[in-house]
PAVEXTOR-706326 format. One record per residue (C-alpha): residue number from 1; x, y, z. Coordinates in steps of 0.02 Angstrom, whole numbers, plus 50000, padded with zeros to 5 digits. Layout:
N
<rec i="NUM" x="X" y="Y" z="Z"/>
...
END
This chain:
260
<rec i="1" x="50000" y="50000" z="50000"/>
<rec i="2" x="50063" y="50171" z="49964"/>
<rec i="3" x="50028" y="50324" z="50069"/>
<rec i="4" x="50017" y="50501" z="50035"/>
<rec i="5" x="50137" y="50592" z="50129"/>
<rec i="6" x="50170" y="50798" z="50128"/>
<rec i="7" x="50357" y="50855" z="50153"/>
<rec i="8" x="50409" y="51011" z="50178"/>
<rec i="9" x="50579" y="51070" z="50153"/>
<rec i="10" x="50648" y="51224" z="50098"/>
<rec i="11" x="50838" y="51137" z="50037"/>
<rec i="12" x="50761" y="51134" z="49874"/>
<rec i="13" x="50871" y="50981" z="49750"/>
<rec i="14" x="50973" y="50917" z="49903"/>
<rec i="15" x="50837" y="50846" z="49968"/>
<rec i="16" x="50803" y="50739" z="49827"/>
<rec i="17" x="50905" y="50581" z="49916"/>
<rec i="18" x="50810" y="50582" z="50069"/>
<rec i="19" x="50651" y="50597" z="49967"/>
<rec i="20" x="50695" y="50473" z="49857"/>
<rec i="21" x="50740" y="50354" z="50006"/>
<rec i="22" x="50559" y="50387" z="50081"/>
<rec i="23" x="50477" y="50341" z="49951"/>
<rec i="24" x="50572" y="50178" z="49923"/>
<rec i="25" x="50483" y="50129" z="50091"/>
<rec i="26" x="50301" y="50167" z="50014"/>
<rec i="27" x="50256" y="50350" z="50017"/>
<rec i="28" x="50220" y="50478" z="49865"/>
<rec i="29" x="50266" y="50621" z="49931"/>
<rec i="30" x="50212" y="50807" z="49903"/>
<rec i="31" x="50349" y="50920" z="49919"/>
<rec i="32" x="50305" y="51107" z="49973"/>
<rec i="33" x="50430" y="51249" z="50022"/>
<rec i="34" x="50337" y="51348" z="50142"/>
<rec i="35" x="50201" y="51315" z="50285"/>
<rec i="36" x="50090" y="51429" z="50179"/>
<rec i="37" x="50082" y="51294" z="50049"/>
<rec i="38" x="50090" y="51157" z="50180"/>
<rec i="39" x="49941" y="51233" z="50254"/>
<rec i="40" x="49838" y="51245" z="50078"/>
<rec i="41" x="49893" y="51087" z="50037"/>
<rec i="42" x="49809" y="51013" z="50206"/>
<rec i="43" x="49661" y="51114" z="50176"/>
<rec i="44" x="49644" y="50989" z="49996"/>
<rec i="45" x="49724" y="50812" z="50022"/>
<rec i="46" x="49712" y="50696" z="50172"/>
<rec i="47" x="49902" y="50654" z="50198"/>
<rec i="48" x="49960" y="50500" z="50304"/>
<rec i="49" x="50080" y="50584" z="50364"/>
<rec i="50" x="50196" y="50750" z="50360"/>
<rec i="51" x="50360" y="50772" z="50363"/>
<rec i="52" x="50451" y="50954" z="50424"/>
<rec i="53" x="50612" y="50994" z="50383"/>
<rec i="54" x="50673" y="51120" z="50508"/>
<rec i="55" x="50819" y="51182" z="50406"/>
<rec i="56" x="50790" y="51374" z="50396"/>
<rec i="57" x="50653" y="51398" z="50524"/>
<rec i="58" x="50727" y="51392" z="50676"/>
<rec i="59" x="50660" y="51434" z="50837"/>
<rec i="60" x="50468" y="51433" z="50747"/>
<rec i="61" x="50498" y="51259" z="50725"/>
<rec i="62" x="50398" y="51242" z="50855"/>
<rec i="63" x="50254" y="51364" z="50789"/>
<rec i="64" x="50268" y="51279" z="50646"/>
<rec i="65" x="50219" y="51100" z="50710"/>
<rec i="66" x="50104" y="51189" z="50813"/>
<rec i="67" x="50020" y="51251" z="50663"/>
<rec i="68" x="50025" y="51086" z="50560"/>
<rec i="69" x="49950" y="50996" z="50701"/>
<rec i="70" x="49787" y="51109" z="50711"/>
<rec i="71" x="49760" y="51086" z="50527"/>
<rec i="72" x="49809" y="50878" z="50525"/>
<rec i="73" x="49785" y="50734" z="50643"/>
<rec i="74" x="49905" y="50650" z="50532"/>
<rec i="75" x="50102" y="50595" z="50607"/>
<rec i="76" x="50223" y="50736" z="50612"/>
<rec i="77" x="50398" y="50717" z="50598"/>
<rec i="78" x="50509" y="50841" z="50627"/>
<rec i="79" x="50689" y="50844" z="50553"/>
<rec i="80" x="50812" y="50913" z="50685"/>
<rec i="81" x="50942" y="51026" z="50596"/>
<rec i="82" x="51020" y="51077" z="50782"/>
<rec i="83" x="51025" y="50912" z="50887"/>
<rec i="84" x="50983" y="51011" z="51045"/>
<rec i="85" x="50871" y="50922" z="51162"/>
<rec i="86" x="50784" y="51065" z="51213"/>
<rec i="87" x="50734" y="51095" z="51050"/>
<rec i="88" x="50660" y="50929" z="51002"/>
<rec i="89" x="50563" y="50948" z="51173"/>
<rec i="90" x="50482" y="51094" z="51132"/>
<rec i="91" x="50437" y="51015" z="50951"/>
<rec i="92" x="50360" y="50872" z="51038"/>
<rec i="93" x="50262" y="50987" z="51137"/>
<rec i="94" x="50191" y="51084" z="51000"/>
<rec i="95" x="50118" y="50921" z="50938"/>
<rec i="96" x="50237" y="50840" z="50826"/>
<rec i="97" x="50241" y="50664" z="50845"/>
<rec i="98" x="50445" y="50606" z="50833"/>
<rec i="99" x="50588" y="50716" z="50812"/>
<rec i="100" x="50744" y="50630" z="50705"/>
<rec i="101" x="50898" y="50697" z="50723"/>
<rec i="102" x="51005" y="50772" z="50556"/>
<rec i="103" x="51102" y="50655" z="50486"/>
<rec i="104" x="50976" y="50512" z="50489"/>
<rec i="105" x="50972" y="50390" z="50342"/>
<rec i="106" x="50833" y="50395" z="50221"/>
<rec i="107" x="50791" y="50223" z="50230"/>
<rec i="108" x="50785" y="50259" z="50413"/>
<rec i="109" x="50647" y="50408" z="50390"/>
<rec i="110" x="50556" y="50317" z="50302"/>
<rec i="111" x="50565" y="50157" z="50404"/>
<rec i="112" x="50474" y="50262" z="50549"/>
<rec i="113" x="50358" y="50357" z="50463"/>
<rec i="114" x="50302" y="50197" z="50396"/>
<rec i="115" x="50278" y="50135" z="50574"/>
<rec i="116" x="50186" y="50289" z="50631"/>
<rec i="117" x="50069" y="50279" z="50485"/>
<rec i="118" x="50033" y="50100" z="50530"/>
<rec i="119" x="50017" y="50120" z="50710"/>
<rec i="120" x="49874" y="50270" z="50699"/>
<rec i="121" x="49726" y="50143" z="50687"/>
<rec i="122" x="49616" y="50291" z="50743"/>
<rec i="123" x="49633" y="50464" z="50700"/>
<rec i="124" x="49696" y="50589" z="50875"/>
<rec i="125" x="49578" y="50705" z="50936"/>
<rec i="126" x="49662" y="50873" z="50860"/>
<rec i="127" x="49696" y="50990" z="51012"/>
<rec i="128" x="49640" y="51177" z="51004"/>
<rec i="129" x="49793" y="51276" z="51014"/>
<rec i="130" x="49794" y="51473" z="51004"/>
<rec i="131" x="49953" y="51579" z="50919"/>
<rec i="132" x="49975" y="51759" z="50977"/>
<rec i="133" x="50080" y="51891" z="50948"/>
<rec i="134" x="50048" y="52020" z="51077"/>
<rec i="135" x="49853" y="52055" z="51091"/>
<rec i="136" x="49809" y="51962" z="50936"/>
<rec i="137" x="49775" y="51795" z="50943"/>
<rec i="138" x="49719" y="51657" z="50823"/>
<rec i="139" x="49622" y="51500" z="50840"/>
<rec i="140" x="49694" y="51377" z="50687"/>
<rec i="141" x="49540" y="51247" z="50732"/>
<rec i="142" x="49411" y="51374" z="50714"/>
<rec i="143" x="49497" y="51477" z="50584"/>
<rec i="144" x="49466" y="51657" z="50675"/>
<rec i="145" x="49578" y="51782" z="50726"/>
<rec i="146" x="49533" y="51949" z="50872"/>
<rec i="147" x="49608" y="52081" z="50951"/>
<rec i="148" x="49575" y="52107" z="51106"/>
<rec i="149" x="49380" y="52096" z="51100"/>
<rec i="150" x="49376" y="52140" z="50916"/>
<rec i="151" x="49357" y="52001" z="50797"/>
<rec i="152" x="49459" y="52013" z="50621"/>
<rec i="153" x="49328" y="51978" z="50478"/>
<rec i="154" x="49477" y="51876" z="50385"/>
<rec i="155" x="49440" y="51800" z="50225"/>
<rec i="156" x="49499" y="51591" z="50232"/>
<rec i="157" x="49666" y="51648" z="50122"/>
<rec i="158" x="49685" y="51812" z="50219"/>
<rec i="159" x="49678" y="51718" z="50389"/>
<rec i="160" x="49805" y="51545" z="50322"/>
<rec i="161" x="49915" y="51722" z="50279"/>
<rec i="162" x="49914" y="51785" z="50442"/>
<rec i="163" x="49941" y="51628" z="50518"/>
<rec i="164" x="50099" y="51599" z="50460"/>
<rec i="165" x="50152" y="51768" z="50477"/>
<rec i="166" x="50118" y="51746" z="50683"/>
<rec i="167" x="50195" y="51569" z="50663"/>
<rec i="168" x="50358" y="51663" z="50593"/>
<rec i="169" x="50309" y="51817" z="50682"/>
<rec i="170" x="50487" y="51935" z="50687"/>
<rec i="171" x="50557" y="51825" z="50554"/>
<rec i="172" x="50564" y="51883" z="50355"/>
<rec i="173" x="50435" y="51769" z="50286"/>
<rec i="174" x="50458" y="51753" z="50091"/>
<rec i="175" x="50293" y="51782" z="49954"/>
<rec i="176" x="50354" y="51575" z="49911"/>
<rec i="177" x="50316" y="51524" z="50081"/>
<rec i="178" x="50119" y="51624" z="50090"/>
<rec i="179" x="50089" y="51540" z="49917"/>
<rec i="180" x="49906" y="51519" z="49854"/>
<rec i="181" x="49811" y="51385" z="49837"/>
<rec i="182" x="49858" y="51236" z="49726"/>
<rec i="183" x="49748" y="51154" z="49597"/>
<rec i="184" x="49839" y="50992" z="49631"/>
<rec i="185" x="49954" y="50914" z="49763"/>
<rec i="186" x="50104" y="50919" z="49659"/>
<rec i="187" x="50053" y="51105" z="49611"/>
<rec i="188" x="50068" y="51195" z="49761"/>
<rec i="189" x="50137" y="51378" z="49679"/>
<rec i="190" x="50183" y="51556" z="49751"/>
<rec i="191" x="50044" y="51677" z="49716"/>
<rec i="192" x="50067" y="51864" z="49738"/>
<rec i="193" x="49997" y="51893" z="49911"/>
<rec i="194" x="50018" y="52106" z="49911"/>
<rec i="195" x="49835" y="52106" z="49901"/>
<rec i="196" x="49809" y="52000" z="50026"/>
<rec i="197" x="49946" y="52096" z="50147"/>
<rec i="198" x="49839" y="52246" z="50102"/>
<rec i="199" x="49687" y="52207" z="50149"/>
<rec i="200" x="49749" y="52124" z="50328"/>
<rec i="201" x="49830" y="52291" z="50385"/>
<rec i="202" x="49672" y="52380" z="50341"/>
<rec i="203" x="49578" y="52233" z="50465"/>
<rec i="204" x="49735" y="52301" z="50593"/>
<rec i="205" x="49686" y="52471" z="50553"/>
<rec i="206" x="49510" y="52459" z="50602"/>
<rec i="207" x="49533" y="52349" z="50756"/>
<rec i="208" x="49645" y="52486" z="50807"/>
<rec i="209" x="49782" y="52363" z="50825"/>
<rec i="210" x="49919" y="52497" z="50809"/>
<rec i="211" x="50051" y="52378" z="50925"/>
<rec i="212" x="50059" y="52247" z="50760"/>
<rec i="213" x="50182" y="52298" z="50628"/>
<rec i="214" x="50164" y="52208" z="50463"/>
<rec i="215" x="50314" y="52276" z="50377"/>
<rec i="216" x="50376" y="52253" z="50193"/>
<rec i="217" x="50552" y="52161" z="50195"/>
<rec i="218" x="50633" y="52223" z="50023"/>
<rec i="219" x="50678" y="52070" z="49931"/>
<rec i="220" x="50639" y="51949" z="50063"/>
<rec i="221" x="50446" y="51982" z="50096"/>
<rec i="222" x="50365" y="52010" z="50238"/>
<rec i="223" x="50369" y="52021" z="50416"/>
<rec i="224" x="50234" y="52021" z="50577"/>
<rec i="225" x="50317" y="52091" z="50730"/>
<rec i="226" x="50257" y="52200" z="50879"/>
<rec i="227" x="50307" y="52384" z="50834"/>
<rec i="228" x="50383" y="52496" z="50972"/>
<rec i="229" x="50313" y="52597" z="51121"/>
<rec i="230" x="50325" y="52747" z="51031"/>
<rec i="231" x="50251" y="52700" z="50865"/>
<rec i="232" x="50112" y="52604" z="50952"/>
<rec i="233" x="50063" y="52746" z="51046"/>
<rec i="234" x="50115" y="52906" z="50973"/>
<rec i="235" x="50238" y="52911" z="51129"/>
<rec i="236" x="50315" y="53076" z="51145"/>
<rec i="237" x="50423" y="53148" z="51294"/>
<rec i="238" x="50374" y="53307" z="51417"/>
<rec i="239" x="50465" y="53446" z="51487"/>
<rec i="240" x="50643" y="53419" z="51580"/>
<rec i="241" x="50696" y="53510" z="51726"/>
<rec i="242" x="50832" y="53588" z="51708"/>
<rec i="243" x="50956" y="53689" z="51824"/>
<rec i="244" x="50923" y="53878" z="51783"/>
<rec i="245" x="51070" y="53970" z="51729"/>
<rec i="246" x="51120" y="54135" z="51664"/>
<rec i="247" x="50980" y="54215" z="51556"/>
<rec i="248" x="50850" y="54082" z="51584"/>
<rec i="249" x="50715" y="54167" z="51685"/>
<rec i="250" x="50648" y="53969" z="51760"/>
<rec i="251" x="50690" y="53772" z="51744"/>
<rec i="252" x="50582" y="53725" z="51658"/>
<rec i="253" x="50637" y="53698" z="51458"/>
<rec i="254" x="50530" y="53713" z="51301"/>
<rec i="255" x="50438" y="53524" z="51261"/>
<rec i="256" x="50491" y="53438" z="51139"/>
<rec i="257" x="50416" y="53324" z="51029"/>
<rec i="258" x="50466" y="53148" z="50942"/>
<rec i="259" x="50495" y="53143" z="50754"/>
<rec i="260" x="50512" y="52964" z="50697"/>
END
């Protein structure tokens, strides 16, 4: 029997051994770049399993699993690019369901994804789990996003954008990796998402959610991050006291004002 399995990996051709070792052990895989695409590809094709490549996320490897596992119930396997145990601790808390270290063989990976696909005889119960940045916060299962008390009117590709921006939230996140919808599973392409970017700071805008800064990276994409006290708030300092000296008449200097 062959299974459908997703892998995501952003190494691009030198992944092609350890693909081509995985599906020696009974998978056709669909390989995606980005958790964008991983996430449209969920939303279309019941996978056995997934596979995540860490390589190039990072610390949201974590966010990332966590964000796989509210849209699958399917094994996730997490490829450790660091080795650290504290990392493959927090991956298995997020969800995923075995962490292999780099380095392992291909026949290996596939080996135990085979196993893990066998031993699911019944779906898991997928787990609610919010992501936040700040006072925003997003509910994966239910697909809705607030602020504060204010609910974001998202459209379903507006809100899989935003999730991955808050899943990579202070990172660069590339247009590749928010991709569109595919019309197949070995189709998954990058769609221009300015429109899309657009219209989600415009939903900021009118929740008043002036602490989020969605911010255009110049030839990398784009990035979600929490913007500073001042330019959340229109911060601006007071008067100083000052020591009066010759020809000031108090201590009390002229206010100033910020310029950003």
């Amino acid at each position: 029997m062959t299974h459908l399995g997703l892998f995501i990996s952003a190494r691009g051709h030198s992944s092609a051994p350890l693909r081509r070792g995985i599906e020696q052990c009974g998978f056709r895989l669909v390989g995606v770049e980005g958790l964008g695409a991983a996430i449209d590809s969920l939303g279309q094709w019941g996978f056995d399993a997934v596979l995540l490549d860490s390589h190039g996320l990072g610390s949201a490897s974590a966010n990332g699993v966590r964000l796989l596992r509210a849209r699958s119930a399917a094994p996730i396997v997490v490829l450790d690019e660091d080795g650290g145990e504290e990392f493959q601790l927090q991956c298995l808390a997020a969800g995923a369901t075995d962490v292999i270290e780099h380095g392992a063989s291909p026949r290996l990976v596939g080996w135990k994804l085979r196993q893990l696909v066998r031993a699911v005889a019944a779906p898991p119960r997928v787990e609610r789990q919010e992501l936040r940045i700040g006072r925003l916060r997003l509910d994966p299962a239910r697909a809705t996003a607030r602020f504060d008390t204010v609910a974001l009117e998202l459209s379903a590709s507006e809100f899989d954008t935003l999730l991955v921006l808050v899943a990579r939230a202070g990172q660069p996140v590339a247009r590749g990796e928010l991709a569109g919808p595919a019309s197949s599973p070995q189709a998954v392409t990058g769609r221009s998402i300015d429109t899309r970017i657009y219209r989600i700071r415009r939903h900021f805008a009118a929740a008043g959610a002036t602490e989020l800064d969605l911010a255009t990276v110049h030839g990398r994409g784009y990035r979600l991050s929490l913007a500073t006290v001042a330019e959340a708030g229109g911060w601006s300092p007071g008067p100083r006291l000052r020591l009066a000296g010759p020809g000031r008449r108090d201590g009390l200097s002229a206010p100033r004002t910020w310029n950003p």
